[in-house]
C-alpha positions as CSV (number, residue, x, y, z in Angstrom):
1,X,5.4,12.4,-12.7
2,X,7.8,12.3,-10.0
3,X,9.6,9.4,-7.9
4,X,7.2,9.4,-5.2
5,X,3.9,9.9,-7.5
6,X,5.2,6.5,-9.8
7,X,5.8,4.3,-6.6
8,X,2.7,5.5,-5.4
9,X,0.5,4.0,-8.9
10,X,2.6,1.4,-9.0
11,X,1.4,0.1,-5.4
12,X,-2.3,0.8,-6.6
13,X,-2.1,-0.3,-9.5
14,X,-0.3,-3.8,-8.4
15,X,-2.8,-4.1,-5.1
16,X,-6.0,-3.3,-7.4
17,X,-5.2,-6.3,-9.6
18,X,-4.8,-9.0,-6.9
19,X,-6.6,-7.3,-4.7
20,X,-9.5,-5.5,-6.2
21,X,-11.8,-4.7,-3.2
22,X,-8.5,-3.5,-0.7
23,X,-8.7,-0.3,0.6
24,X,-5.1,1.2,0.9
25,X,-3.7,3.9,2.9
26,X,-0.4,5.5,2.8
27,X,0.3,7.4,6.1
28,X,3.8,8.5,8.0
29,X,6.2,10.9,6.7
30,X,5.4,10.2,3.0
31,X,2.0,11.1,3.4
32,X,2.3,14.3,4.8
33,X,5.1,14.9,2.3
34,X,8.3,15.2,4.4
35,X,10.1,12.3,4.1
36,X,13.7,11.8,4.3
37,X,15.2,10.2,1.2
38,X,15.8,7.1,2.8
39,X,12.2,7.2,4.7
40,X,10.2,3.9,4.8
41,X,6.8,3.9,3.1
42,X,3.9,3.3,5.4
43,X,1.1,1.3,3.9
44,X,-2.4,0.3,5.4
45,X,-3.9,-2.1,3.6
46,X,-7.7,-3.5,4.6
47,X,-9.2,-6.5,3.0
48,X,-12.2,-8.2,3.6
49,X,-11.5,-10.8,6.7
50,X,-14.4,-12.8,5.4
51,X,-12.3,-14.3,2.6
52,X,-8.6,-14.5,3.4
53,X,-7.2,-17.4,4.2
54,X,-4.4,-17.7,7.1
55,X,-1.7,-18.4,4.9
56,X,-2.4,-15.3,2.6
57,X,-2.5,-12.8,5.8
58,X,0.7,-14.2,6.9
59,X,2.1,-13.8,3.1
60,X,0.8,-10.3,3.5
């Protein structure tokens, strides 16, 4: 497994435990696989609005 495929389960695997039901999306240059090595990583990350508290979207 490569650099970019650990960080990659890492993320899910940390989201999926605290956030079960979030859908995640990585997009930008990582995604389509020509980043730079000093790229960002570009995450989307939907949740259900119907249960998140204020506080935890601003935490977010």
């Amino acid at each position: 497994m490569n650099t970019r495929d650990f960080i990659i389960t890492k993320i899910l695997e940390l989201s999926r435990k605290k956030y079960p039901d979030a859908a995640i999306y990585l997009y930008g240059s990582r995604a389509r696989g020509d980043a730079k090595p000093l790229s960002d990583w570009d995450l989307l990350i939907l949740l259900n609005s119907k249960n998140i508290h204020f506080a935890l979207e601003t935490k977010i």
